[in-house]
N, C-alpha and C positions, 0 to 999 in steps of 0.2 A: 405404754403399759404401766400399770400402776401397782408398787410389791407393799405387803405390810411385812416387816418384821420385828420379830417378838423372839424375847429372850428363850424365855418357857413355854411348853404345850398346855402346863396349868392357865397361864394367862388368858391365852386365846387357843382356841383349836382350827384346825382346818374346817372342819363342819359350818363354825359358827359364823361364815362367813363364804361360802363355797363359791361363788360366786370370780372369788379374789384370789389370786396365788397369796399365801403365808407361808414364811419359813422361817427356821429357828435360828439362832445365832446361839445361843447358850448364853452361860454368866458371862461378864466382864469382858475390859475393854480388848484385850486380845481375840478372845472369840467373836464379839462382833464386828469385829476390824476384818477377819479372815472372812467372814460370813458376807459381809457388806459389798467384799472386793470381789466375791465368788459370784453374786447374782447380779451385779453390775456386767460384770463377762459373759456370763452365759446369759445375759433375759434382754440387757441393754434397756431398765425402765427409763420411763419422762420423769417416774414419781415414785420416790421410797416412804413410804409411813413406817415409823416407829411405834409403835404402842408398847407399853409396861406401866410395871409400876414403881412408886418413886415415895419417897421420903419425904416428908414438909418441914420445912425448916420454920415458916411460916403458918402457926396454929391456928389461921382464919380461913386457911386453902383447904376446901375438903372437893370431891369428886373426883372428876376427870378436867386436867388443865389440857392446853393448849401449849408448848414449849417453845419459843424460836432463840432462848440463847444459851450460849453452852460452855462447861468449862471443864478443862482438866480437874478434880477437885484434890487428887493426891500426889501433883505434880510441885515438891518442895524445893527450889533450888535459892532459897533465900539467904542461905549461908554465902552463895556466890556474888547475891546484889541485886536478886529477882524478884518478883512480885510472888507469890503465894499463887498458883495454879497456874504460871508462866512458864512456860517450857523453854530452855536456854537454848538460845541461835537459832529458833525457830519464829520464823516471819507470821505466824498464823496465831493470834491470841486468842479472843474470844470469837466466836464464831456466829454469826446474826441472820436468822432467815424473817427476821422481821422486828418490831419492837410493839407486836399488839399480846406477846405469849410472855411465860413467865423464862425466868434462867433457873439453869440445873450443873449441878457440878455433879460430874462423874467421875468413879473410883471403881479403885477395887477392891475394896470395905466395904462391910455391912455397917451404918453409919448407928450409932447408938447413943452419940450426944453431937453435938453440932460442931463441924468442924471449921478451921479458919478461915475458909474460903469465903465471902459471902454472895446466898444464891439463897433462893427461893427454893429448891428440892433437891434432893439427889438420889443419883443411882446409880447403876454400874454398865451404861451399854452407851445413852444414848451420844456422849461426844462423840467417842470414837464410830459409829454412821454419820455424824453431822459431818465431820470432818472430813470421811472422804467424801461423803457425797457435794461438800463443799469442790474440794479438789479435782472432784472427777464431774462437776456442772450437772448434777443429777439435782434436778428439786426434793427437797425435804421437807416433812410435817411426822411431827412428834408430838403424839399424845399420853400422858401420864395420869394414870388412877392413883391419888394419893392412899395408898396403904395403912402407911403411919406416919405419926410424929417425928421419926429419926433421934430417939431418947431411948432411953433405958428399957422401954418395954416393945420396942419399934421390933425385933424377932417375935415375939408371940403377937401381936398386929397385925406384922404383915402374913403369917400365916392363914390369920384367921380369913385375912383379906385380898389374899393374892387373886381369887377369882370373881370378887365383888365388881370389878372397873368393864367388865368385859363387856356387860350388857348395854350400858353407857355407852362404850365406842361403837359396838355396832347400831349401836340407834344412830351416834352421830356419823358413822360411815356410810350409813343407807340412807339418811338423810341429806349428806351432803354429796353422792357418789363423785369422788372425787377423777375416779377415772380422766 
């Protein structure tokens, strides 16, 4: 069985896709962490997709990317002797479901100038799914509608642009049915 999950109903709705269970997770990495573990228990997928949308760090990245690597983006413990998005006495760094997608650092900020982490996009959901579905042996595929630049005007952007990426995935979802 195959789940897509999505932050917001703005992104994708159930309709748009009827065919497919969709559930929401909400903002950030807490919510999608509880979200994540909830439909692993009750559904038991082969296959989680993530879809949202994501910040470019990178001004040549426009549409819908492909994501397979992932990072903590606001996990700082450099004071102690860590890398910058390394999470201390934690065996699990970056997270890799392949190296043909782009990488994203995830937070829990709305990013609005670049931050030190470096990664191709970011957002606020998808490590914390990569990661369990890492740990929990569930395949993953993450899709990201770049929104915005993740600069100074990246909140009125991504407003404008929250429901722009949606038509895109479902062309690429019916086209590849990944069931």
């Amino acid at each position: 069985m195959t789940l897509i999950l999505v932050a917001v109903k703005e992104e994708l709705s159930e309709k748009d896709l009827p065919d497919l269970q969709i559930h929401y997770s909400g903002v950030g990495k807490i919510n999608a962490a509880i979200k994540t573990l909830e439909i692993i228990k009750d559904y038991s997928p082969s296959l989680i997709i993530n879809y949202g949308t994501a910040g470019s760090l990178n001004k040549k990245l426009k549409g819908l990317v492909e994501v397979t690597r992932f990072f903590q983006r606001d996990m700082d413990a450099t004071s102690l002797g860590f890398k910058i998005g390394q999470t201390p006495f934690d065996d699990i760094g970056e997270i890799n479901f392949g190296n043909t997608g782009y990488s994203c650092g995830t937070g829990d900020s709305f990013v609005t100038q670049a931050p030190r982490l470096e990664t191709d996009l970011v957002d606020m959901e998808a490590y914390a799914i990569a990661k369990i579905c890492y740990i929990k042996g569930v395949k993953f595929k993450c899709f990201k509608y770049i929104s915005d630049n993740a600069d100074a005007g990246a909140n009125e952007e991504w407003v404008e642009n929250i429901s722009m990426g949606k038509k895109l995935f479902i062309e690429k979802i019916k086209n590849s049915m990944v069931n």
